[in-house]
Structure formats: C-alpha cells, structure tokens
N, C-alpha and C positions, 0 to 999 in steps of 0.2 A: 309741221310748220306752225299750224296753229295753237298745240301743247307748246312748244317752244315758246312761242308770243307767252301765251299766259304766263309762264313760267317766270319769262325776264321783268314781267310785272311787277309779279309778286315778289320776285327779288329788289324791287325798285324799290317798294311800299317798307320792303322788312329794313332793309339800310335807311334809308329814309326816320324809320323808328328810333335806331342805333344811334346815326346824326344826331338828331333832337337831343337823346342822351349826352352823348359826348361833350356838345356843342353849351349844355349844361355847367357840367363837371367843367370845361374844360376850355371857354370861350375864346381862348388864344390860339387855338388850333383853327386852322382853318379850311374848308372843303375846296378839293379842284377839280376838274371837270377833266381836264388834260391829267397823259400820266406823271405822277411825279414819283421822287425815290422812295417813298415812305407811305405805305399800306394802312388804313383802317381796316380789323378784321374785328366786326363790328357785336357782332354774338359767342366769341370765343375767345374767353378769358378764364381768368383763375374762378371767380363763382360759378363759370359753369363747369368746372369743372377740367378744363383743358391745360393740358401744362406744356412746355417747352420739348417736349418729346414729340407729343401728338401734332403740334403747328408745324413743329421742323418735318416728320412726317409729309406731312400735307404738301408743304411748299417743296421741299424738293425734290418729289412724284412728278411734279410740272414743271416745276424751271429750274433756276440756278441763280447764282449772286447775292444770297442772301447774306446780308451783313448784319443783323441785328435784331434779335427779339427784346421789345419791350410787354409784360407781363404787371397789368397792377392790380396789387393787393385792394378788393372788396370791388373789383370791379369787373362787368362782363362782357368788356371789348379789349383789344392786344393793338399793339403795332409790328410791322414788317417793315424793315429797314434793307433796302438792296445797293446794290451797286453803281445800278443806272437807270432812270426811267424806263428802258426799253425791257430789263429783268422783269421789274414791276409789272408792266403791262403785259409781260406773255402768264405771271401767273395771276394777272386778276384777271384773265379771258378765260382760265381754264379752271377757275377754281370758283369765283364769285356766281352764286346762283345753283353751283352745280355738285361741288364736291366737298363732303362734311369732313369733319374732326373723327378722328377714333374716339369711338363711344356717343359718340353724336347721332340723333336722328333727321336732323336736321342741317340742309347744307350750310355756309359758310358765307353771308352777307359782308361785302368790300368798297369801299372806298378811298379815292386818295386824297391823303390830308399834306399840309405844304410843310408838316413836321411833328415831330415825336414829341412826348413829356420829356423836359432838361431832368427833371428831380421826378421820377414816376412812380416814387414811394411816398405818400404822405405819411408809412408807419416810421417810426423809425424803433432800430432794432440793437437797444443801448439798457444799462444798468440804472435804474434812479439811482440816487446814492444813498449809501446803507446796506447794498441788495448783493449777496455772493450767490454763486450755484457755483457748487463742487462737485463736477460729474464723476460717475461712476465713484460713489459714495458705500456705495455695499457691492457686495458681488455678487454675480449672477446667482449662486446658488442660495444665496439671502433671499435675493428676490423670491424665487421657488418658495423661499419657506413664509414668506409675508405674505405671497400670494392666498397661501393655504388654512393663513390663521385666523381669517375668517368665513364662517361657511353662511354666506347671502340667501341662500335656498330658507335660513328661519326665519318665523314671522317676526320679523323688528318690534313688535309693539310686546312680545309676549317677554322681554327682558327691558329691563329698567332704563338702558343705556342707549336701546335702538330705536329708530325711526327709520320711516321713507318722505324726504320731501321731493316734489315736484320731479326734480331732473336728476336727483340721485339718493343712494340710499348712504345710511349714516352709521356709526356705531361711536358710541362715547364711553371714556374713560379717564376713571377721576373725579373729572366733573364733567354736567351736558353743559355743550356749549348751547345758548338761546340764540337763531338764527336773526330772530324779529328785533333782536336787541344787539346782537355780536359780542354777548360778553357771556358768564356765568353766575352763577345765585351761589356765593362762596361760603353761609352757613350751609347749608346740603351739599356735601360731596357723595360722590356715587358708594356702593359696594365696591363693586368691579372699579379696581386699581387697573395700572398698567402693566400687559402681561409679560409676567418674566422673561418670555422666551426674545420681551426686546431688551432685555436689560444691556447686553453689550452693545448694541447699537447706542443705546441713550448715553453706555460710559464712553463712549468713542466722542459724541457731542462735548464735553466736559474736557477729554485729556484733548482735543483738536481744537478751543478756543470757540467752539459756536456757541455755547450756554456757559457760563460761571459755575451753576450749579444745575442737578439733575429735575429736568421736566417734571408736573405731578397733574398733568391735564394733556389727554391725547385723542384726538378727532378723526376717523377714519372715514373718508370719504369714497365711495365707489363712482366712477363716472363712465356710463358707457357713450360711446360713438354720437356724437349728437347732444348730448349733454353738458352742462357747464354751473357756473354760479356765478349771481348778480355783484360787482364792483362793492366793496365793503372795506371798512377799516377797524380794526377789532377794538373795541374797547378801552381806554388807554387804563381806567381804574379797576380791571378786572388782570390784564396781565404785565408780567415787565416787559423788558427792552426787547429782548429776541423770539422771534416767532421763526421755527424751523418747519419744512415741509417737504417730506421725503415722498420723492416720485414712483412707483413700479408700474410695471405692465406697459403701456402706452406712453408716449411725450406728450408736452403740449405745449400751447402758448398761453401764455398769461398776460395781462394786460393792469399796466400801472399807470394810475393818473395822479397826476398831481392838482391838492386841492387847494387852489389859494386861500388866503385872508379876504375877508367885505374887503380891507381898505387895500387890498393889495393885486395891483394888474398884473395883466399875462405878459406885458411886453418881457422879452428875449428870457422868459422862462418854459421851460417843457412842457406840456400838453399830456403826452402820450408815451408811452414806454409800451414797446413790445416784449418780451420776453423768452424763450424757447426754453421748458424744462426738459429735457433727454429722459431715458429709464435711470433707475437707479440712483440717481441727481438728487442733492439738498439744496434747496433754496432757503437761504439765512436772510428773514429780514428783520433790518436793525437801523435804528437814528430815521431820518427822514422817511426812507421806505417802508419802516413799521407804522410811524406815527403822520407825518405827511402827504404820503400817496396810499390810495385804493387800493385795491387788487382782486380779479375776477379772472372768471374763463369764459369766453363767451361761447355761447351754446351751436355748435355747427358740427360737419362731418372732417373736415377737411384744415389744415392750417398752413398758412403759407410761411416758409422758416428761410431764412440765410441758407444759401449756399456757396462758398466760393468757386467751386469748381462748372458752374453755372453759366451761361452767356449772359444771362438776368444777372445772376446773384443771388437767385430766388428757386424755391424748390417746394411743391406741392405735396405736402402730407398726408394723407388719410390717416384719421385718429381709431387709435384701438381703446381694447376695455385701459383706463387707470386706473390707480387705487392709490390716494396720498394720504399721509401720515403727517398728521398735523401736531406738533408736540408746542406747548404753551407751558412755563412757570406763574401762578395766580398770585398775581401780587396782593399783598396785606398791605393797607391805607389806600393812598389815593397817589395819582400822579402828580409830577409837577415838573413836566414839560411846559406847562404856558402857553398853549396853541390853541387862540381862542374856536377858531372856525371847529376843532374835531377831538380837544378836549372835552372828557367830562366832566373832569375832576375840575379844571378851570369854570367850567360852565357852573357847577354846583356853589363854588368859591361865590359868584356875582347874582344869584338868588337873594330877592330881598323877601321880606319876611312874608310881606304880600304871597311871592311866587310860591314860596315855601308852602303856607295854609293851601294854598289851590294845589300843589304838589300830593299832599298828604289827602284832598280829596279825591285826585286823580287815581290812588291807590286802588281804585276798587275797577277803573280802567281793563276792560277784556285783555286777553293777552293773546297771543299770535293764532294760537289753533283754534279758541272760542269765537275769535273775530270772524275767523276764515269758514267756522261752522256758519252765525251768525248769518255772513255775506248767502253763501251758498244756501239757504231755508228763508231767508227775506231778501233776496234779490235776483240769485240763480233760477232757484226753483220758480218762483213767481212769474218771472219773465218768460220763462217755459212756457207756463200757460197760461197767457194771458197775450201771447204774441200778437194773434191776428185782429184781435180787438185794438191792442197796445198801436201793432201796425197803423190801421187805420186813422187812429188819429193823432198820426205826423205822419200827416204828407206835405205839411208846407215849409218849404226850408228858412232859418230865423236870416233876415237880409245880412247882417252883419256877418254871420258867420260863411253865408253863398259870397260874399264881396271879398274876404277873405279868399276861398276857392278857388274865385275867375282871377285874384290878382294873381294868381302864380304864373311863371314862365313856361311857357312851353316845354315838354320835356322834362316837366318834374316828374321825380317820384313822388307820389302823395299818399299817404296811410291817414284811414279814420280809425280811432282806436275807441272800439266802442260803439260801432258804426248803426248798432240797431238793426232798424229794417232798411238802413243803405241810403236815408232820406239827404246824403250830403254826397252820397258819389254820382257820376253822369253828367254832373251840372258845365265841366269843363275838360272837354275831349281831346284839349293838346295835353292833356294829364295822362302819365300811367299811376293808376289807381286801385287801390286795393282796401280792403277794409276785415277788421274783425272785430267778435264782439266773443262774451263767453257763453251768449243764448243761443244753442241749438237751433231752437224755432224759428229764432227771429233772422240766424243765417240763412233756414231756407226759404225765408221770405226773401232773401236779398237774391240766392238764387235762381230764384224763378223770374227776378229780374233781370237775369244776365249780370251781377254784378260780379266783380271777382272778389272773395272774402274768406275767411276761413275763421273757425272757431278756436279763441285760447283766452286764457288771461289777462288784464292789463298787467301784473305783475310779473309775466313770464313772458313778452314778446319773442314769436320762433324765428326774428330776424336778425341778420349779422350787424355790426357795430357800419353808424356811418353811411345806413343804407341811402334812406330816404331824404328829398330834400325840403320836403315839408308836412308835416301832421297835427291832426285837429284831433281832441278828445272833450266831446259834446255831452253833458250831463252823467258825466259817468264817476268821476273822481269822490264824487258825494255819499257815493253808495258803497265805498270804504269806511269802516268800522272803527279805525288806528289812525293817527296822526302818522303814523312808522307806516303803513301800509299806503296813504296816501302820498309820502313822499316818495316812498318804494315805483308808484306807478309813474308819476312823473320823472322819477330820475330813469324809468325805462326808457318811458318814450323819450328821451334825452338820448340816451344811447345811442338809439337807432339812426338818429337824425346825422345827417353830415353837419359837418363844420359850415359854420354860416346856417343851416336851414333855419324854417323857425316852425313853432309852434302857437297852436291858439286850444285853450282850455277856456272851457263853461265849467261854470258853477252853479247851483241852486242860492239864493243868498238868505241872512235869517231877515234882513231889511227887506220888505214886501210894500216899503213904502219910502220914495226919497222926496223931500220934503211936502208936498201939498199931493203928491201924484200916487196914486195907487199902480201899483203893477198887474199887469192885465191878470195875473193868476188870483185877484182880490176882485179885478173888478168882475170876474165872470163869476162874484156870488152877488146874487140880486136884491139881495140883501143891504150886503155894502152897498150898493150904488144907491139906495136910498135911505135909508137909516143909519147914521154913525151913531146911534147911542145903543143900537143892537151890537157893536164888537164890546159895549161894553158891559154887558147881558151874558153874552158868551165869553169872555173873562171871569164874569163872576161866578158863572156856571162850573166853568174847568176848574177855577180854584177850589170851590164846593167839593168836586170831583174829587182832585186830589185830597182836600181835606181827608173824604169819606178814606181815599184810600191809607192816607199816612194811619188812622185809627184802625183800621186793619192789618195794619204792617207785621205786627206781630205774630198775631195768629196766621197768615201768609208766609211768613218769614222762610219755615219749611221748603216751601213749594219754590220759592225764589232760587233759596240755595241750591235745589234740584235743581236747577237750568243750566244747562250746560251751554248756551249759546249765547244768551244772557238779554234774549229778546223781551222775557217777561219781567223786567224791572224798565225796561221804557213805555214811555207814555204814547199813545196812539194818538196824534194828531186831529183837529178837527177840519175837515178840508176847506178850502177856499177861505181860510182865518191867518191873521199874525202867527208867527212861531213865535212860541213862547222859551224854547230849549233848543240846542243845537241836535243833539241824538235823539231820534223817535222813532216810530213806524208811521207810515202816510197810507192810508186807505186807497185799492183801486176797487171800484165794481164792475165787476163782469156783467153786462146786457147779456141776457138769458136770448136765445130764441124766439120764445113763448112770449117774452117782453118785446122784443123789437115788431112782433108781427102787430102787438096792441099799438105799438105808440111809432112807427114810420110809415108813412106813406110808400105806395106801390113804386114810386117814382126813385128813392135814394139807392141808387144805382149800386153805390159802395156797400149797402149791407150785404148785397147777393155774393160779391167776391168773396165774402167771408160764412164759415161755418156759424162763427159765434156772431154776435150782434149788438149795435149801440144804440144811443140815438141822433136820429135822424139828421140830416145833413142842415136842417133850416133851424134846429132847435138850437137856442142860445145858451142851453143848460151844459156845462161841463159835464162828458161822458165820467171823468174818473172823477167827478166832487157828488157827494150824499146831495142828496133832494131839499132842497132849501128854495124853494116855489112858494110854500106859504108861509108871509110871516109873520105868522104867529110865534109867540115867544115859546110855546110849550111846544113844538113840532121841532124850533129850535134843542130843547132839553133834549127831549125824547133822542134825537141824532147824535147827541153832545155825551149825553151818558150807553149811548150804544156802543162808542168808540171808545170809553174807555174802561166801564166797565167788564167791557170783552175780554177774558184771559184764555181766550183760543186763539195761542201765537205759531200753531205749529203746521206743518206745508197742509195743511187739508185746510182749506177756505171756510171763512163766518161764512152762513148766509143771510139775509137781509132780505124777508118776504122771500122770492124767487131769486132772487140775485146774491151770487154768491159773492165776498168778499175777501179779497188779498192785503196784507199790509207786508207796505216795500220797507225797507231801511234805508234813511237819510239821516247825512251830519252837513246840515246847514251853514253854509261858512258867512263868519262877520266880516266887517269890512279889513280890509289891510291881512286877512288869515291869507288869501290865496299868493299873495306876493311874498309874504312872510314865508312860506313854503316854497316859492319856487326859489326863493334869494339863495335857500342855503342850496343851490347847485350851481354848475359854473355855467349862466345863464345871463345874456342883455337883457331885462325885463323894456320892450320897445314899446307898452302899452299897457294898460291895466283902465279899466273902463265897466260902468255898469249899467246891464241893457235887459229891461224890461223880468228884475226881478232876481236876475244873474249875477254875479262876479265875473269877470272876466280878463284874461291875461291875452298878450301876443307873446313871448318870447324869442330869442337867437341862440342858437349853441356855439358859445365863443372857442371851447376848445375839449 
C-alpha cells in the first residue's frame, strides 16, 4: 500500500512536468480534473520515440473506444481521443502511472485536457516552388552500383577532393565545393572530373528536362543515422539555375525556408517547407527554391513523414546510412537574379569604393579550417586548462542577463549555449534547463553541480529544429574567428528555438568606454582610476611596439607564413586597456599554487575548492589582468612589451615569473556589428542595449 502511495506521487509530479510543457506550447488547452473524452499522454510522443503502433498497443490492452490519435511533430506528449468519458477513464486508471509504451522504460504520465490540437502539425508538408522530386529516378540495381563507387574506409585527406566535416564525410568532383562559403574557387578545378560510370545517369538529367546542359561539379555526401547539414543556399555567382540531388541508401527529410527581403514581412507567406526525399529520388531545385529558400537536414535518428494510410497522417521513420549526389553546373560571370537579402552578385554590384579597399584588405581573412584550428589552440584548448581557475571567478551572475532567466514562463525550455561553469542555470526552477558549452573541463564543473549539460559546438547544436523556447549565449560568439562562423552560431541557436522563443546574446564590445563612464573591465586597472595620462603612455608604448614589430616584418615574414592557424600575426592585447583592433589574443594568468599560498589568507575558502589558485577573495586586483599595482611608467613598459613581444602562441603557456600564461582569442564587436549580424536572419530584434562593456541583443524567432 505504501509503494503504491509513493508511486501515485510520483506519477502526480511527472504529469504535473508534462502540464507545464503543454500548457506552454499550447495555452488553449486546458486541464480537467473530471474525466473528459480526450487524453493527455503526457511523455509519449514522436521525440520519444513512440509512434501510433506502440499507443494503439497500449490503449487497447485496457480498454476500448478509441477514436483518435493525435501525434505531433518535434514534440513529447500525444493525445487520445475516445468515445466517451467513461472509455477515457477506464484507460487512464489502468494505464496512467503504471503501464509504459513498447520500448519504454518508463510508465506513461496522463491527463485530461477539455480538447485536442484543431491543426497539430505546425510542419507543413508541401513543395516551395521551383522544387520537383522524381522518385524512383534510377533503379535498384543503380543504386547498388553508387552505393559501391565510393570506398569511405580511405583517408579523405590523403586525395585532393576528400574531406570529413563535423557530421559527415565528403568527396568532390570537378570542383570542392567551400562549405564556409557555399560556393567554389572556379580558377582551380580539381583533377578528378566526374566519374564515367555516372555518365548515363548525368545524360538522363539532360534528355528528361532537369539541366539544359551536362553538370561539370559533383558533391558526394555520406550521412549516417544522426547526421545532417546546417540550412544553406548555394551561392548564386558560383552556379546556374538547377541544383539536382540524387538520394541512395536511406530517405530523409529536408527542410526549406524561405528567406524574406529587410523590407519584406512574413504575413500570408511560408515559413517552413518539409520535405520527404525516398531512395533513389531526384530532387531538382530551380527559380525560387534554388535562389529564395534554404535547404538543410537536420541532424536526428528518426523523421516524422506523411502517411495516408495513417489515423494521424503521420508515420515515424528511423533514418539509415544516405548517400546524395549533389550535381551543380559552375556558372561563368555573375548572377542577375536581383535578390538583394541572398544575392552575391547583387551584393557586389552596390559596393562602394570605400567597401571595395576594406574588401581587398580582408583578403588575407582566415578561411574556414585555419579559423576552426585557430578557435580550437586559443580558446578550446585554453579553456581546458584553465577551467577551475576560470571557474572560480564567475560566480556572480551579470543582473540583466539573471532578469532575462527569471522572466521566463513556467515550463520553458531553456538552453545556455555556451554555459561555461553553468553560472546562468539554477537560477529559475519553473525552467527545464539544459546547458552546453564545447570545454570538457568546464562541463565537469557544471557536473558536479548537478547541472544538466553536455559538450558540443556552438556551430553544431545536437538538438532538433523548434525545440526550445528560450536561449541565452553569454560571451561566447566573440571567440569566433569569421564573420561566416559567427553568423553560423547564431543562425544555430535560431534554429533550435521555437517560433515566438527569444533569444539574448552578450558580446565583448571594442567601446570600453560610453561617454564619461569607464566599464568596470577598465576600471579594475588602478591605474585608470587614477591617472588618465598613463592610457596615454600605454598608447604610446604599444604603438612603439608595433613600430619595432612592422621593421621586423620582413625578416619574420617566413615564420608568419608558416602559421597555419594564423594566431601569430595578431597582436596580444594589453589587459585592463582600450582595444586598439577588433582580432587579438587577450592574456589570462594562471595563479600557481606556490603563488596563492604567498599571497591569500588561511580564510579564502574558494581557493581550497580548487587545485589551481588565484587571488584572494578581498583583493581588488583582476585575477586574469597582468600586475599593474605600481605605477610606475617603466613596470608599465616592462608588461606592455612582455605581451607583445611574446611569439609563443602555441597551446603550451608563456610563463611570467611562476605563473604560467594563456592567450584566448577575441573579435571585439563595434557598435551596431551585433544587430547588423543578427538582421540578416529571420529574427524581431526586441532590444539591443549596452551593459557594462558588452553588446548586447534580446531577439524573437518570427518564423
């Protein structure tokens, strides 16, 4: 009797959970105490995995009169629609609390709601225009032969044309197609053409109306189970009108958005396009669906597809290996579509001479894999080891961004992307809450906290489209290398978010001063706070600096071009000073042991938590800013030329006396960069504000 009691508890608490969700998503619905005809089955839906087999199952083991499954796409509660309350209530006594789903570990949390979703698809599952699939395009025994014509087991790197990124591996032909850019470099074409054995497939394209003329650029993508690729639109001046993409192995869904114009609103235009590619299926996209809408795969195991023969209309997939065949013609000149928002060729047209000169020096701009080294050796690596120090000091959460937190609804989803040591989750307990960041160390600081978090990219989020309904990404976006990489992260966390959620992004800013007021990361040099003709000391110093360095350029020049990451042509920052440049490295110093025991008292309770050590809790000195207690001008120098003329940029730390030294990489954003960045997605910019030294945005995802 008394495992029973607990039991119906627990089942109280777990729906109780579900509610809060629903009640979210779906505020028209509403909860009844009494039974009604219509079921909340509150943890079993299509993200967990449960489909119209396994409920039917369920429900009538114990009862009868089941009229209706509702099942929705990206979400993990159902409805049960019966006959008559009295049906309803014989199967929520036998089934609520007590009896799971096939494949379930877990029993089945119920509720009755006073009615179903009218419309309980928000995908819709339709053609952008432009867009054909011509199933069963080749025939089984094609398939076999595609399947075989490339062998995955070689190393990609050791031939010209292959790679592995992130969530699948790749092979080019023709030309490489550039992921970070979505076009080609059309003076180098590859060796490796397109192999003969497709040639009848490619004249079949040609004599059936999908290309004019035969493809001379072909992209082979492998994608296993769980895999996908980020929303993209291919470059309009690198290929023509028709972009084809032959399916084998596995189906899938694909997902089309349409991008509006700045001046052009969402009213009674589409949002979302689903898509279902079958095996052997060509998808032809051409006119608005080539140039107009996006098109990705979002990364999951499972895809929910049309079915008619369905009580839904809806039928749960499980994805196998893919392999698509991406065939492109490389256009010569430019386009002239006229689509300012996703033109490039338009975009290049309205360059004035100004942009052009800043163009021609941005030439020398990292490119996608040097960025991605760069990232990973000055901010991966770093953060690794410097966590528990790092940890320690942020523990106090910045108010605006905690005010942000607690305003949310009961029963959000909420994701910190970029979470750190987790100093932004806990704070609001009607949240389910989750957090990642891509620092090992600093995840398992989070768990030891109890937080719930897991380790990945900002550029790769492992979560389905539309999950979440609110997310904050706190000092993280700055520590991207690319303009392309940083829009890359925010168009992620876009993704994730449901319609309506919003978002709020920190920035580091190059302004460290708004009018009369210094930002506390200035004032906590002691310096500043009492001498303004010392920044102008250290000005003159750094410029000296660089002087010495541009007359060494030369004979350096060698050692530069060796870099492959490209951390040793930027400048190393002087801490607690003006930004002089948006790209630099920013010094942190690790507190040695040996140092914390000299310089904190018995009482700083925080150094003991930790192996490594800073200083002391009462000291006014910035842990991560250089020593600038005397100030003397020459103690000044001496700091000033440590940091720059350091050219030990690689993951083994300067040291400085005993204390070993890290430089992070930041690109400091000017005023009006971070809006200018979020503008080009399809986003309400609801705020944009700056708070002590920051940038900062709120956003909405309109569609």
């Amino acid at each position: 009797m008394e495992h029973s009691k607990r039991e119906m508890c627990k089942a109280q608490r777990k729906i109780k959970r579900c509610i809060n969700i629903l009640q979210s998503d779906m505020p028209d619905i509403c909860i009844r105490q009494t039974p009604t005809k219509h079921i909340l089955i509150g943890n079993a839906g299509l993200t967990t995995n449960a489909d119209e087999s396994s409920l039917v199952e369920l429900i009538t083991a114990v009862g009868c009169g089941l009229e209706a499954l509702t099942l929705i796409p990206g979400k993990q509660y159902s409805f049960a629609s019966f006959s008559s309350p009295e049906q309803a209530q014989t199967v929520f006594q036998a089934a609520h609390g007590r009896l799971d789903v096939r494949g379930s570990a877990s029993p089945v949390y119920m509720s009755y709601v006073n009615k179903v979703p009218s419309d309980p698809s928000p995908i819709q599952f339709k053609f952008p225009p432009g867009l054909m699939v011509l199933e069963d395009f080749i025939s089984a025994e094609e398939e076999i032969q595609l399947m075989q014509l490339i062998d995955w087991g070689d190393s990609p790197f050791s031939i010209p044309e292959g790679s592995i990124l992130k969530h699948r591996q790749v092979r080019h032909f023709g030309y490489e197609f550039n992921y970070s850019s979505n076009s080609v470099d059309k003076e180098h074409p590859l060796a490796q053409r397109i192999p003969p054995v497709l040639m009848p497939i490619v004249k079949r394209f040609v004599e059936e109306g999908c290309m004019p003329v035969v493809p001379d650029q072909l992209t082979i993508n492998r994608y296993l189970p769980g895999q996908g690729i980020p929303p993209h639109v291919d470059t309009h001046s690198s290929f023509t009108d028709e972009i084809l993409s032959l399916s084998i192995g596995g189906g899938v869904n694909m997902d089309f958005r349409y991008i509006p114009s700045n001046s052009e609103g969402m009213k009674n235009k589409p949002c979302h396009y689903v898509v279902y590619l079958p095996p052997r299926s060509l998808c032809v996209m051409t006119g608005p669906a080539r140039y107009e809408w996006s098109h990705g795969i979002c990364p999951r195991m499972t895809d929910v597809v049309p079915n008619k023969n369905s009580t839904t209309g809806l039928q749960l997939l499980p994805r196998e290996e893919r392999v698509s065949f991406t065939f492109r013609k490389v256009r010569h000149g430019e386009c002239w579509c006229r689509i300012a928002t996703v033109c490039d060729s338009y975009k290049k047209s309205k360059v004035t001479s100004q942009e052009e000169k800043s163009s021609s020096a941005s030439a020398t701009m990292l490119d996608d894999r040097n960025a991605a080294k760069l990232e990973r050796e000055h901010v991966l690596q770093v953060y690794d080891q410097i966590a528990e120090h790092f940890s320690v000091t942020r523990h106090k959460p910045w108010p605006q961004v905690l005010e942000f937190v607690c305003s949310l609804r009961p029963g959000s989803f909420f994701l910190d992307v970029g979470c750190g040591n987790g100093k932004y989750l806990g704070h609001n307990n009607a949240l389910l809450q989750i957090g990642c960041d891509t620092s090992l160390e600093l995840m398992k600081i989070c768990n030891t906290r109890g937080f719930e978090v897991l380790t990945c990219n900002c550029l790769q989020l492992p979560f389905r489209d539309c999950l979440f309904d609110a997310a904050v990404c706190i000092a993280v976006i700055h520590h991207l290398a690319t303009e392309e990489r940083r829009l890359a992260a925010v168009s992620e966390m876009l993704r994730v978010l449901s319609i309506g959620g919003r978002g709020l992004i920190y920035v580091w800013a190059m302004e460290q001063q708004k009018g009369k007021k210094r930002s506390t990361y200035l004032k906590h040099n002691k310096t500043n706070s009492h001498d303004t003709q010392q920044d102008e000391s250290l000005i003159a110093i750094s410029k000296n600096l660089n002087f010495e360095e541009e007359q060494n350029t030369e004979s350096n020049q060698r050692s530069i071009k060796a870099s492959t990451s490209g951390a040793s042509s930027l400048p190393v920052h002087v801490n607690r000073t003006e930004f002089v440049q948006q790209d630099m490295l920013v010094p942190w110093k690790l507190k040695t042991q040996k140092k914390k025991e000299g310089n904190c008292d018995k009482k700083g309770h925080y150094e003991k938590e930790c192996r490594i050590s800073y200083r002391c809790r009462g000291s006014k000195t910035p842990v991560n800013g250089p020593s600038l207690d005397a100030p003397q001008t020459t103690v000044l120098e001496n700091d000033i030329k440590e940091n720059y003329q350091n050219n030990s940029y690689k993951r083994e730390p300067q040291t400085s006396g005993s204390d070993p030294v890290f430089h992070r990489f930041y690109h400091v954003f000017k005023q009006g960069e971070l809006e200018a960045l979020c503008s080009q997605l399809n986003v309400n910019i609801i705020k944009s504000y700056y708070d002590e030294g920051n940038w900062c945005i709120i956003f909405e995802k309109v569609s």
